[in-house]
N, CA, C and O atoms as a Maestro MAE file, in Angstrom:
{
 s_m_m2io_version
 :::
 2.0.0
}

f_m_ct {
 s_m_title
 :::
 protein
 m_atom[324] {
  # First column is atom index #
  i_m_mmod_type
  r_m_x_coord
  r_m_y_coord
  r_m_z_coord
  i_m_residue_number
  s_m_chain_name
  s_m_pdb_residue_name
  s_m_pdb_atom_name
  i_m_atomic_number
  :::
  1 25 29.791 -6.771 17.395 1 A "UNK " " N  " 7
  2 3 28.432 -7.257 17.244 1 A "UNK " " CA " 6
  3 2 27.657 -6.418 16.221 1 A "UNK " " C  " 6
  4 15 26.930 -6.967 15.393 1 A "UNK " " O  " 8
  5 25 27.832 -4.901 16.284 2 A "UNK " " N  " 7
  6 3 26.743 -4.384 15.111 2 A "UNK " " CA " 6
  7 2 27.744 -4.453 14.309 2 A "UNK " " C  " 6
  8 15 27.345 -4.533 13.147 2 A "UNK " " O  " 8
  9 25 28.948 -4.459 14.407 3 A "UNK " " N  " 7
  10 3 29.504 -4.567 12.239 3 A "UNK " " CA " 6
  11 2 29.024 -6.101 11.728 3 A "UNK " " C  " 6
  12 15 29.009 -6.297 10.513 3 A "UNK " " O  " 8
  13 25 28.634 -7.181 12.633 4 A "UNK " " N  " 7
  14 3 28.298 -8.300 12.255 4 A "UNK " " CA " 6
  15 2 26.874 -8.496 11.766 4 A "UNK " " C  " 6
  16 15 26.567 -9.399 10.987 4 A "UNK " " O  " 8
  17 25 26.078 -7.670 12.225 5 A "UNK " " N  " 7
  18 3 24.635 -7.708 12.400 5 A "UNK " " CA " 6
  19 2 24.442 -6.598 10.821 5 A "UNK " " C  " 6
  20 15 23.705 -6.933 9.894 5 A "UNK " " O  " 8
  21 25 25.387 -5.105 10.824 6 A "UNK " " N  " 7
  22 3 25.761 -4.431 9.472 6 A "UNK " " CA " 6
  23 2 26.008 -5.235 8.460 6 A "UNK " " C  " 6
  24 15 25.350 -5.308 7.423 6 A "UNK " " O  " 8
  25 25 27.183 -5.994 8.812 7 A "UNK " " N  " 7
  26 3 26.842 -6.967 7.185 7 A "UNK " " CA " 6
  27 2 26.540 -7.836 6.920 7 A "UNK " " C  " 6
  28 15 26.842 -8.214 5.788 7 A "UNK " " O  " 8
  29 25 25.799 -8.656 7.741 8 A "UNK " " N  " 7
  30 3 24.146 -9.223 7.614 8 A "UNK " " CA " 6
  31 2 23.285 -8.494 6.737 8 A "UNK " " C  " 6
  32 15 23.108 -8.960 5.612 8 A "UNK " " O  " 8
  33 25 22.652 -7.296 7.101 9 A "UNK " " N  " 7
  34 3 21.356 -7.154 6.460 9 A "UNK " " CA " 6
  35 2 22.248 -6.083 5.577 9 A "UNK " " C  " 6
  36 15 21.565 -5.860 4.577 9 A "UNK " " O  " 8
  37 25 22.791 -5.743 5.543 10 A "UNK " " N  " 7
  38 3 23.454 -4.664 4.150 10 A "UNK " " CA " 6
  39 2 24.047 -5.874 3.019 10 A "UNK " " C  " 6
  40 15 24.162 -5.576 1.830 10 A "UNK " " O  " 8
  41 25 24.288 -6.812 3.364 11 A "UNK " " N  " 7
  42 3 24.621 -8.042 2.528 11 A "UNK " " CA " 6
  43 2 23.042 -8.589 1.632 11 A "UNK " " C  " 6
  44 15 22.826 -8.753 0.431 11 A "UNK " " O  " 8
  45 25 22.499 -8.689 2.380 12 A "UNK " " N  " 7
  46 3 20.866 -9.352 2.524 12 A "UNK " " CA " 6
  47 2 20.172 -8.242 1.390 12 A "UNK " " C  " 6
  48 15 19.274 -8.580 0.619 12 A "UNK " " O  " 8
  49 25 20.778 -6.828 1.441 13 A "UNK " " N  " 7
  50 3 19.668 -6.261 0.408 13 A "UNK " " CA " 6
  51 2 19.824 -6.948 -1.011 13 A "UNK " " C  " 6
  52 15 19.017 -7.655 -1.614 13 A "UNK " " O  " 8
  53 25 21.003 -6.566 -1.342 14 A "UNK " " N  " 7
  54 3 21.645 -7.162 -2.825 14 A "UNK " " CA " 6
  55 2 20.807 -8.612 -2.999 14 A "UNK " " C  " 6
  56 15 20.093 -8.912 -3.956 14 A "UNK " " O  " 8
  57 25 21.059 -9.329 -1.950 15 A "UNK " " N  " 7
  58 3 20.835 -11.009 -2.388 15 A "UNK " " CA " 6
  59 2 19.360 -10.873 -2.801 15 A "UNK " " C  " 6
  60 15 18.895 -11.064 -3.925 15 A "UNK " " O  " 8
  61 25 18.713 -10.508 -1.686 16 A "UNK " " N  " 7
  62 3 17.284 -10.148 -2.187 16 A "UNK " " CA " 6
  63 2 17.074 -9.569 -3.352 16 A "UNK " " C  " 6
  64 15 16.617 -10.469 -4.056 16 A "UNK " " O  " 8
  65 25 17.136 -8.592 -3.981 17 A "UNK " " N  " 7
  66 3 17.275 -7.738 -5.202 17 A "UNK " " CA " 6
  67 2 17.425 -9.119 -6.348 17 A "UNK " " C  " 6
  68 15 16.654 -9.414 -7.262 17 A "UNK " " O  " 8
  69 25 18.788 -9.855 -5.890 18 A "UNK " " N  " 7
  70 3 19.330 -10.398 -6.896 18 A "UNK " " CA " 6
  71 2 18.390 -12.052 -7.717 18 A "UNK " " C  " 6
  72 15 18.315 -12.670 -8.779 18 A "UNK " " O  " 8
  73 25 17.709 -12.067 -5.894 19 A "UNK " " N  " 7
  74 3 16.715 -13.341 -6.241 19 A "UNK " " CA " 6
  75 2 15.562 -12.830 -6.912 19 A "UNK " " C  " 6
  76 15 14.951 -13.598 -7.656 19 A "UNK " " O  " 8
  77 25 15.187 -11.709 -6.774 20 A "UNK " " N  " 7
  78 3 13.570 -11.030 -7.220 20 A "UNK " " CA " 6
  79 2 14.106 -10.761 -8.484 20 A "UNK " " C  " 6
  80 15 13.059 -10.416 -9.031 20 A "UNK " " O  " 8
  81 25 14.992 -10.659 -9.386 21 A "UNK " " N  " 7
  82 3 15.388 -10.918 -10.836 21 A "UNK " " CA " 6
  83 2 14.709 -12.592 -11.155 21 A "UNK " " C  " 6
  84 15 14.141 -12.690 -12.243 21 A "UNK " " O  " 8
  85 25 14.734 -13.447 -10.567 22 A "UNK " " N  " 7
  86 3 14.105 -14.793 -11.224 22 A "UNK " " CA " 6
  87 2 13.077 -15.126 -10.316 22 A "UNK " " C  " 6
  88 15 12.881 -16.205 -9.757 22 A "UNK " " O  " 8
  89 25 12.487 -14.141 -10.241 23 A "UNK " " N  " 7
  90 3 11.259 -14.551 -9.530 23 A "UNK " " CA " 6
  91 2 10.123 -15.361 -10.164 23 A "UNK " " C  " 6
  92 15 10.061 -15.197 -11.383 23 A "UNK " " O  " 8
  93 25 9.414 -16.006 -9.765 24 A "UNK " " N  " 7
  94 3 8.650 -16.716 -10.074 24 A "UNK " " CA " 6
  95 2 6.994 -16.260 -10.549 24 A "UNK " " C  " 6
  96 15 6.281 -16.762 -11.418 24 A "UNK " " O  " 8
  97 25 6.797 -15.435 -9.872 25 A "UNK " " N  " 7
  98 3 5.659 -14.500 -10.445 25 A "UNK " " CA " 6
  99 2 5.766 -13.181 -9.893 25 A "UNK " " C  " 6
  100 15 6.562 -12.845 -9.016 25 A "UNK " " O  " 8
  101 25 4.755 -12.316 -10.566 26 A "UNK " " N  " 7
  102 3 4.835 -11.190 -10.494 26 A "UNK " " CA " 6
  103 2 4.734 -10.681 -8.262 26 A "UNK " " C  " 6
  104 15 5.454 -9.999 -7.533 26 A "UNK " " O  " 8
  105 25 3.879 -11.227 -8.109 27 A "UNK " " N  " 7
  106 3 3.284 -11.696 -6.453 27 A "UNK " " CA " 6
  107 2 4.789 -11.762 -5.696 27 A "UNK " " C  " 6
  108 15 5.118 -11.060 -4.740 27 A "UNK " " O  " 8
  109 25 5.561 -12.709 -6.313 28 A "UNK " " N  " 7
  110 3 7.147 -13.445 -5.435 28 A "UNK " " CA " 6
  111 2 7.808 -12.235 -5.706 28 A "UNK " " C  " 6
  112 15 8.434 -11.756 -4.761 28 A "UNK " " O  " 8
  113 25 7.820 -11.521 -6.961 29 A "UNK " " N  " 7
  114 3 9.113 -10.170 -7.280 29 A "UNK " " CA " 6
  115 2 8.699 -8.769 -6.252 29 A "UNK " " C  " 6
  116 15 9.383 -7.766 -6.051 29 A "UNK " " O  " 8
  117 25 7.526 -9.068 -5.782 30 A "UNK " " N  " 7
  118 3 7.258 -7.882 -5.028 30 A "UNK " " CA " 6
  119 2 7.207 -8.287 -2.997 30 A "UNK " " C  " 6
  120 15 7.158 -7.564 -2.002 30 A "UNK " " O  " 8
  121 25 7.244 -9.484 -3.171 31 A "UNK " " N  " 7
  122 3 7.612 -10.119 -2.034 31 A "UNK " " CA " 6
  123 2 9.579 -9.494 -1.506 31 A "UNK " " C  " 6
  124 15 10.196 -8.769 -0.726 31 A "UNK " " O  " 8
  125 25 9.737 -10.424 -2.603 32 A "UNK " " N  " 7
  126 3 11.168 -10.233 -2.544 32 A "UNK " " CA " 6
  127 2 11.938 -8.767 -2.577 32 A "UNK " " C  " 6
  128 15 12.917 -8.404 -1.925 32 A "UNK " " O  " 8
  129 25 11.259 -8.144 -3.435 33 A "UNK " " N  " 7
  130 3 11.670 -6.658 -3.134 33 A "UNK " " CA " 6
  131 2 11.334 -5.877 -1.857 33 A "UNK " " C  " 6
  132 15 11.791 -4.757 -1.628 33 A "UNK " " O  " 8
  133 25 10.391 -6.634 -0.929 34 A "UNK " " N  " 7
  134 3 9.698 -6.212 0.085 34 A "UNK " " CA " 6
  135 2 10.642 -5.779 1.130 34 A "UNK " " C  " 6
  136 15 10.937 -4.698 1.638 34 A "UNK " " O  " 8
  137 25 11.239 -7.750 1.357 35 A "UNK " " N  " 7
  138 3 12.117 -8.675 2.437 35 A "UNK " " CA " 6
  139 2 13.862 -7.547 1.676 35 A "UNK " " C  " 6
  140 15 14.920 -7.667 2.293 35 A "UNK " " O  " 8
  141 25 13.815 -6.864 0.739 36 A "UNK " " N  " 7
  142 3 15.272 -6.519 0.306 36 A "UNK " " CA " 6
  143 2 14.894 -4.935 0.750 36 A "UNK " " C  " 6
  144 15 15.831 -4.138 0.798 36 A "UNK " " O  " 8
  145 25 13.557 -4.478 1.069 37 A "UNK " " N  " 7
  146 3 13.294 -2.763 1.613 37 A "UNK " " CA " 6
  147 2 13.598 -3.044 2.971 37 A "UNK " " C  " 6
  148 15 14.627 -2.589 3.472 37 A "UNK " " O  " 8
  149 25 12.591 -3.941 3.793 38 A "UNK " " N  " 7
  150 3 13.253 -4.210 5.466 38 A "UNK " " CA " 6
  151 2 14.737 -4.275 5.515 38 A "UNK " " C  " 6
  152 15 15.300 -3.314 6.041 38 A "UNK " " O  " 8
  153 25 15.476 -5.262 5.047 39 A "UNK " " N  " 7
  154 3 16.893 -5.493 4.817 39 A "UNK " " CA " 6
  155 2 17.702 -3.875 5.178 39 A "UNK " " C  " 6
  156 15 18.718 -3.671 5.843 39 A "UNK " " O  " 8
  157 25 16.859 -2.950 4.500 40 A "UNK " " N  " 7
  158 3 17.224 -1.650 3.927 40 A "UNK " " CA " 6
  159 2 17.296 -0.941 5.436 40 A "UNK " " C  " 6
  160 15 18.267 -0.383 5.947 40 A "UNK " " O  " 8
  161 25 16.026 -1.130 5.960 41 A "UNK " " N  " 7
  162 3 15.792 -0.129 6.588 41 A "UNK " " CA " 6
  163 2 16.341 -0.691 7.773 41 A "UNK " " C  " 6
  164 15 16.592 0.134 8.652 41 A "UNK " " O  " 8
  165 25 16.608 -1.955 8.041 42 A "UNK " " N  " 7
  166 3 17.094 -2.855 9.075 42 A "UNK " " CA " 6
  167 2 18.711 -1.743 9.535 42 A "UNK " " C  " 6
  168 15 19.076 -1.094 10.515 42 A "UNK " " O  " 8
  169 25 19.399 -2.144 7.806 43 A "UNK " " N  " 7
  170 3 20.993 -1.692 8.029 43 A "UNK " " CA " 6
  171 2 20.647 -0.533 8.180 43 A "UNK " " C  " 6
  172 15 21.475 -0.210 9.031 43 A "UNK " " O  " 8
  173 25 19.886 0.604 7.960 44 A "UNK " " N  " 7
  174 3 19.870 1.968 7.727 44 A "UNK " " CA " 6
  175 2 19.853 2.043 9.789 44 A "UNK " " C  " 6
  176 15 20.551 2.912 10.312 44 A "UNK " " O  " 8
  177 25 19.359 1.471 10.330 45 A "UNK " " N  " 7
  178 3 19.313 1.259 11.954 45 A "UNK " " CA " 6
  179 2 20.726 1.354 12.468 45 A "UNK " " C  " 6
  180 15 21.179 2.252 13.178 45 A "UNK " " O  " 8
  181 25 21.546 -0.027 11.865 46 A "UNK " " N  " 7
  182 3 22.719 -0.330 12.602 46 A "UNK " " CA " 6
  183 2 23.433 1.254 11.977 46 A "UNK " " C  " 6
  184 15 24.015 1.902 12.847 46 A "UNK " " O  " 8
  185 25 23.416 1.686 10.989 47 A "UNK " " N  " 7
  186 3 24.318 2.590 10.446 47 A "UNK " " CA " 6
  187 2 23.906 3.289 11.711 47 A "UNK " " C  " 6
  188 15 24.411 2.912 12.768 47 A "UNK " " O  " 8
  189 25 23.081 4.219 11.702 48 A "UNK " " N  " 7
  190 3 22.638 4.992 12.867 48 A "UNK " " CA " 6
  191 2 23.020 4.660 14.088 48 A "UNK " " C  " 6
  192 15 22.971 5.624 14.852 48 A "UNK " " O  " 8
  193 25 23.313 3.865 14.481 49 A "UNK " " N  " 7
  194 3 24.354 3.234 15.755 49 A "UNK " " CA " 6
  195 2 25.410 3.803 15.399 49 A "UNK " " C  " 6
  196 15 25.729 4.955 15.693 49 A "UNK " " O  " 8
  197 25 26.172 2.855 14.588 50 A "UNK " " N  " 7
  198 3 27.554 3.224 14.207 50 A "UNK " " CA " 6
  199 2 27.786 4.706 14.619 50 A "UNK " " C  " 6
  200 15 28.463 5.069 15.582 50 A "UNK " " O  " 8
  201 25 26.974 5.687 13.550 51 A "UNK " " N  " 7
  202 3 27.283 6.774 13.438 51 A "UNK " " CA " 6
  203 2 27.059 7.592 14.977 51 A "UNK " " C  " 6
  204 15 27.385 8.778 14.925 51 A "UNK " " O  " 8
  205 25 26.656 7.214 16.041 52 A "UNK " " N  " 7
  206 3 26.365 7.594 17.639 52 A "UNK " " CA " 6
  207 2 27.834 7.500 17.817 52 A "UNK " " C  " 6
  208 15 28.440 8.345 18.475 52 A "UNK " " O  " 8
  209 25 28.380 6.566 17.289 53 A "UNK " " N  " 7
  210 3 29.345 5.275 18.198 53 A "UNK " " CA " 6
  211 2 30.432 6.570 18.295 53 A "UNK " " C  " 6
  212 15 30.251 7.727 17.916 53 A "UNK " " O  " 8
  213 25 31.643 5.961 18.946 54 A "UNK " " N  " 7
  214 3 32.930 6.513 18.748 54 A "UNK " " CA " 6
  215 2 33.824 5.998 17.745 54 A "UNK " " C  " 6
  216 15 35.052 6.060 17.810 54 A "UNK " " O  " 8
  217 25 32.942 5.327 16.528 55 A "UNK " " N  " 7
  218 3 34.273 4.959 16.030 55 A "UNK " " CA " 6
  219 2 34.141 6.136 14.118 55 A "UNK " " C  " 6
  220 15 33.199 6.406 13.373 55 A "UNK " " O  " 8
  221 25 35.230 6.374 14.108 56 A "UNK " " N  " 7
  222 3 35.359 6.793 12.538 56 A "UNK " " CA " 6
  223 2 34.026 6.413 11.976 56 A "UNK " " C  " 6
  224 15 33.492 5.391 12.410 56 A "UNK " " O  " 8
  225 25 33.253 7.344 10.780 57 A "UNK " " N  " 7
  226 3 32.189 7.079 10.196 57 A "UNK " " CA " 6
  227 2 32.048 7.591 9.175 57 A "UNK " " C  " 6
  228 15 32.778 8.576 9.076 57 A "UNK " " O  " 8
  229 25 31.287 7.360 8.099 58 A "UNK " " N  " 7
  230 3 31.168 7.646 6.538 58 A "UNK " " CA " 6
  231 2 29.772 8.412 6.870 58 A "UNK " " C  " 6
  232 15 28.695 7.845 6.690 58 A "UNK " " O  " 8
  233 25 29.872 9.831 7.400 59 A "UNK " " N  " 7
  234 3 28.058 10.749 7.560 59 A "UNK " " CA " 6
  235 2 27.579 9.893 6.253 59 A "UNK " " C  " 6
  236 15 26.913 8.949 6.679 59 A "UNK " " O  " 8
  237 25 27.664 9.852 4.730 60 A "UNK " " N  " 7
  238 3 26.971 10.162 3.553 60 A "UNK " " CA " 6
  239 2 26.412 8.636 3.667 60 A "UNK " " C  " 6
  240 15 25.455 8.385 2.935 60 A "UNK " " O  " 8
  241 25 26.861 7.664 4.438 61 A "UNK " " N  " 7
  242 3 26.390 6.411 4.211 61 A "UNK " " CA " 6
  243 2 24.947 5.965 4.613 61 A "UNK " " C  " 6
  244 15 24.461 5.010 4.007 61 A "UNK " " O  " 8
  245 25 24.293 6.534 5.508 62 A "UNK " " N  " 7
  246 3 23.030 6.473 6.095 62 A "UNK " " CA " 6
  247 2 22.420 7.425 4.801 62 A "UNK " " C  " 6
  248 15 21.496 6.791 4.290 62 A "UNK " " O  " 8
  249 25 22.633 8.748 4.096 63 A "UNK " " N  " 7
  250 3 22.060 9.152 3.116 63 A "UNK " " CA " 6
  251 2 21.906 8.595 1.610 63 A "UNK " " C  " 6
  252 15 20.951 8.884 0.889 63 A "UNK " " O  " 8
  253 25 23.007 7.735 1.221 64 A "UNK " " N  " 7
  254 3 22.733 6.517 0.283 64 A "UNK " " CA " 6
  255 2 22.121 5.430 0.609 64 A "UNK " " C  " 6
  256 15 21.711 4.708 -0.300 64 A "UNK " " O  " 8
  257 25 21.944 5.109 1.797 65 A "UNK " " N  " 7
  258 3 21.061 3.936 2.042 65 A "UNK " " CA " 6
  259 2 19.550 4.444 2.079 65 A "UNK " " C  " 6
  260 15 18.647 3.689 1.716 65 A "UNK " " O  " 8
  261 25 19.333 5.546 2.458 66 A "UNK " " N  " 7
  262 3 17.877 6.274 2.243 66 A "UNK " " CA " 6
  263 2 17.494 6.170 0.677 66 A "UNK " " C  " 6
  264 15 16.516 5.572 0.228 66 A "UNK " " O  " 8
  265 25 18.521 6.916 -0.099 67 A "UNK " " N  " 7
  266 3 18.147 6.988 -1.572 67 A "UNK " " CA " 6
  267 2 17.793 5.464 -1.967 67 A "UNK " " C  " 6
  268 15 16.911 5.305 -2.811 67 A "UNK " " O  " 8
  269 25 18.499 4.205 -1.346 68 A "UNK " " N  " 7
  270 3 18.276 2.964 -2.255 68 A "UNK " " CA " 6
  271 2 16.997 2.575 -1.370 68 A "UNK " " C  " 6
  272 15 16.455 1.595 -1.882 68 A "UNK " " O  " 8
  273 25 16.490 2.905 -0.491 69 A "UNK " " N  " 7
  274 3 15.187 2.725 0.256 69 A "UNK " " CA " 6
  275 2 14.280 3.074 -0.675 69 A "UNK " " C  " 6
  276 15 13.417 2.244 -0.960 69 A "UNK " " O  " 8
  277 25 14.285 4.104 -1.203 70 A "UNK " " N  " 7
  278 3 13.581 5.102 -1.848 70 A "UNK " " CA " 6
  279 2 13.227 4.477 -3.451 70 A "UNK " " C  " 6
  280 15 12.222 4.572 -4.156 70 A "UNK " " O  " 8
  281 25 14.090 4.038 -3.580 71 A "UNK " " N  " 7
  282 3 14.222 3.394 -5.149 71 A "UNK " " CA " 6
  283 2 13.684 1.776 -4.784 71 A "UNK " " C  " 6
  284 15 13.492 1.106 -5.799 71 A "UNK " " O  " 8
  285 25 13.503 1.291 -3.884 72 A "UNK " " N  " 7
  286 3 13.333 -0.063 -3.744 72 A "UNK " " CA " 6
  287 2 11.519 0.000 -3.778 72 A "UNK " " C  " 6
  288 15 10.707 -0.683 -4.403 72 A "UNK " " O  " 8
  289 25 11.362 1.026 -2.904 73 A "UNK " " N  " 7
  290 3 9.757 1.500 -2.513 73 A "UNK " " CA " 6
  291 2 9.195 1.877 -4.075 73 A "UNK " " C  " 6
  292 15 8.229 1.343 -4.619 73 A "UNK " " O  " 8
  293 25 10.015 2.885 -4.616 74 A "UNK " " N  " 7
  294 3 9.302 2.750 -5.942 74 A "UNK " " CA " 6
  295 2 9.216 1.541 -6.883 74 A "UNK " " C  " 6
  296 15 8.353 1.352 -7.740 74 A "UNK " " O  " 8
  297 25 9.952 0.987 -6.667 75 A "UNK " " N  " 7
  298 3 9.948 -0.443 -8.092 75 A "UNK " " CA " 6
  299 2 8.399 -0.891 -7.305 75 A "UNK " " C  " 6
  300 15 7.398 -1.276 -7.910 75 A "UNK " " O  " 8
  301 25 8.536 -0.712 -5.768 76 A "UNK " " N  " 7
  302 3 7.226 -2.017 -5.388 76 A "UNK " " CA " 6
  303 2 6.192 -1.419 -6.024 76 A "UNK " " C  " 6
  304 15 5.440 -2.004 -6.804 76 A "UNK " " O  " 8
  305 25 6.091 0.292 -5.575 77 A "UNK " " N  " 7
  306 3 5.064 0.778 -5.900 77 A "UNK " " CA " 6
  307 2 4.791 0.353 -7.702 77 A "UNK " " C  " 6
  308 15 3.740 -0.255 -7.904 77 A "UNK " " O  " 8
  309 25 5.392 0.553 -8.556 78 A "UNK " " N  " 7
  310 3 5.308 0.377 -10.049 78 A "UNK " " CA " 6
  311 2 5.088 -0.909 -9.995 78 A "UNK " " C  " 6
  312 15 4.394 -1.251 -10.953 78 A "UNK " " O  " 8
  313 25 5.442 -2.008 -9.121 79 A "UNK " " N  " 7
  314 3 5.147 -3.226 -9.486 79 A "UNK " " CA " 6
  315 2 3.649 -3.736 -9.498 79 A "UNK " " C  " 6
  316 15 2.932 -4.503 -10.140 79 A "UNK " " O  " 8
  317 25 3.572 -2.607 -8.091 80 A "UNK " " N  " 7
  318 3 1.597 -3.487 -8.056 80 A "UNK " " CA " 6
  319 2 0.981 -2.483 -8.478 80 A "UNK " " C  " 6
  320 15 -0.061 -2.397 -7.827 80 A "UNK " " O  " 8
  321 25 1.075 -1.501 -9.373 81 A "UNK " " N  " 7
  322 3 0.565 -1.174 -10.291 81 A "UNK " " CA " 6
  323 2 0.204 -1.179 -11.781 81 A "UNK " " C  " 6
  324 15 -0.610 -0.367 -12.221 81 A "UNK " " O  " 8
  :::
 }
 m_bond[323] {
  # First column is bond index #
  i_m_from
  i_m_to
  i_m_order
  :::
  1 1 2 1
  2 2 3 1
  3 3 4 2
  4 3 5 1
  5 5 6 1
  6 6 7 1
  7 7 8 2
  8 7 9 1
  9 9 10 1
  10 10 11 1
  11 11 12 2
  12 11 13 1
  13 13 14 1
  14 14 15 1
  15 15 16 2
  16 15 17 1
  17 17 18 1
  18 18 19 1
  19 19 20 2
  20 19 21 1
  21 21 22 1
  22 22 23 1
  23 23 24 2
  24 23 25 1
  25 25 26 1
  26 26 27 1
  27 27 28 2
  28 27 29 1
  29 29 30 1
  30 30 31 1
  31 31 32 2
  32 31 33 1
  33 33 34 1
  34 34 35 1
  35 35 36 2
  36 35 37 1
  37 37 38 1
  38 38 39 1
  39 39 40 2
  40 39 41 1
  41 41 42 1
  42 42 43 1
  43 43 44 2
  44 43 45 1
  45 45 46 1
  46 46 47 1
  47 47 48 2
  48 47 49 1
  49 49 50 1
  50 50 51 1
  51 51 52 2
  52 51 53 1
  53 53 54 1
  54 54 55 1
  55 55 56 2
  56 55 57 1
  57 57 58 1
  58 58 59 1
  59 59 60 2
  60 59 61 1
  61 61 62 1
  62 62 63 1
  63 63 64 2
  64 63 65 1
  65 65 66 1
  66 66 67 1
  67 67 68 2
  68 67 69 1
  69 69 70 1
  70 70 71 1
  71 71 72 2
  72 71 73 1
  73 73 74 1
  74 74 75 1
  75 75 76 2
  76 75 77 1
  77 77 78 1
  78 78 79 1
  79 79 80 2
  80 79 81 1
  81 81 82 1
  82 82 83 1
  83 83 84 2
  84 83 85 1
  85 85 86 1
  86 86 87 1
  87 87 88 2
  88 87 89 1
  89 89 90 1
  90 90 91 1
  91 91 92 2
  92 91 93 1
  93 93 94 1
  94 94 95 1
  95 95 96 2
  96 95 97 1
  97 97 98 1
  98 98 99 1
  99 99 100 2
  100 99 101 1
  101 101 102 1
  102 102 103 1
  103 103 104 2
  104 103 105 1
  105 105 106 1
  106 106 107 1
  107 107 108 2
  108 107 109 1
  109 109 110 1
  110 110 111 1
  111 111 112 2
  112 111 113 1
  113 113 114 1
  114 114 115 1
  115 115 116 2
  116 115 117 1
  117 117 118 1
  118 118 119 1
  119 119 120 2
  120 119 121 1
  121 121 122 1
  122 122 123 1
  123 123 124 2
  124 123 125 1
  125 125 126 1
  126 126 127 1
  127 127 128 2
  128 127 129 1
  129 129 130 1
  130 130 131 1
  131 131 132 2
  132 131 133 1
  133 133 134 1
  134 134 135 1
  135 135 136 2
  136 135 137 1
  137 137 138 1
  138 138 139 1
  139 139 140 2
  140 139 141 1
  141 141 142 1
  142 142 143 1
  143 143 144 2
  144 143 145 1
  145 145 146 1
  146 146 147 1
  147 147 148 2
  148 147 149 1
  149 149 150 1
  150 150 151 1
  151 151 152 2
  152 151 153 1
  153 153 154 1
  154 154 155 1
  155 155 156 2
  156 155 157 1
  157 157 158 1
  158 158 159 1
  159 159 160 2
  160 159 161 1
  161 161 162 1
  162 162 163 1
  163 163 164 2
  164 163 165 1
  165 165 166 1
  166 166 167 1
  167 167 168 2
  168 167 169 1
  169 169 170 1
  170 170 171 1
  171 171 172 2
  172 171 173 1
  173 173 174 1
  174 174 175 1
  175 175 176 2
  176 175 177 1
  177 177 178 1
  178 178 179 1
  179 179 180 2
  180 179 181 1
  181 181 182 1
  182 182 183 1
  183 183 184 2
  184 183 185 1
  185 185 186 1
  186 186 187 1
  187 187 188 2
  188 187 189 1
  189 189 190 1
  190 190 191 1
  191 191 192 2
  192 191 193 1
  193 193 194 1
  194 194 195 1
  195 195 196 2
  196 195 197 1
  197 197 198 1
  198 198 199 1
  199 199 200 2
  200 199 201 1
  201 201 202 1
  202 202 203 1
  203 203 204 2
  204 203 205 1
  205 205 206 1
  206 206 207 1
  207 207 208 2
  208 207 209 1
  209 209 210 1
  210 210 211 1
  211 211 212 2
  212 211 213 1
  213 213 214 1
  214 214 215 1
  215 215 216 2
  216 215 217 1
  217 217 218 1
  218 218 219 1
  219 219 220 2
  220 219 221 1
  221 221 222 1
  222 222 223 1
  223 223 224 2
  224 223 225 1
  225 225 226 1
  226 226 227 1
  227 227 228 2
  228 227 229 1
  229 229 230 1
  230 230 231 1
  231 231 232 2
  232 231 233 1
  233 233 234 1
  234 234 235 1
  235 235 236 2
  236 235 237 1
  237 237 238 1
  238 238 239 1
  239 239 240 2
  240 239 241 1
  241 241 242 1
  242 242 243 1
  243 243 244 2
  244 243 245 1
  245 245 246 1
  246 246 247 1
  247 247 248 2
  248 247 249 1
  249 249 250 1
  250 250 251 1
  251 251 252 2
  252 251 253 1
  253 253 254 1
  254 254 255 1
  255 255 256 2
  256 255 257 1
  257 257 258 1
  258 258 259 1
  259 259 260 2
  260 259 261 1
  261 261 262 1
  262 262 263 1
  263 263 264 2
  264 263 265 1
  265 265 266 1
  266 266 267 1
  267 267 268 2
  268 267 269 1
  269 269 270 1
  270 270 271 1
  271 271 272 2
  272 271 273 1
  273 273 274 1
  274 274 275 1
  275 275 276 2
  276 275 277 1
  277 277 278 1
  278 278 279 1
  279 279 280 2
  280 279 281 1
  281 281 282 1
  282 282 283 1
  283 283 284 2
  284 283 285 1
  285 285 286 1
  286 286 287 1
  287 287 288 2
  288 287 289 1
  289 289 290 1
  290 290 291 1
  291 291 292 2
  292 291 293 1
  293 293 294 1
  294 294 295 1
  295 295 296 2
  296 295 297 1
  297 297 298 1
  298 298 299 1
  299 299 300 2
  300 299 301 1
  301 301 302 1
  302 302 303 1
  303 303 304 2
  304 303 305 1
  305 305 306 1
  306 306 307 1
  307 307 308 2
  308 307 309 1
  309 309 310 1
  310 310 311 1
  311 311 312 2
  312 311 313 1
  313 313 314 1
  314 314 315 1
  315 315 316 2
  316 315 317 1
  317 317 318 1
  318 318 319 1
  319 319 320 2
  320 319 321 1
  321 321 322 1
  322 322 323 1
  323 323 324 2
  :::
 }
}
């Protein structure tokens, strides 16, 4: 159930990202980058499960998903500025 729910919204960031490239106005690209930061912080959750869990785990993977949090928050910030 969480590796299903993991690549759900770890799938979901990219797509998002990938739709806010033809966005429709400036308003929709910061929407969309919004719905692709939740996405972010959604999987950054299940990782944090995982990593409780008993099963084998990648530690550095919850710390790259922070950094692309981080970079998603800045584009918004530069955007509505």
């Amino acid at each position: 159930m969480i590796a299903k729910q993991l690549l759900r919204s770890g799938t979901s960031i990219g797509a998002n990202i990938f739709e806010a490239q033809n966005a429709e106005s400036r308003a929709d690209f910061i929407h969309k980058m919004k719905v692709a930061a939740k996405e972010a912080s959604e999987t950054l959750y299940w990782l944090i499960l995982c990593e409780r869990s008993t099963y084998p785990f990648d530690p550095a993977l919850p710390d790259n998903l922070t950094e692309i949090i981080r970079i998603l928050s800045k584009i918004i910030a530069t955007s509505k500025g």
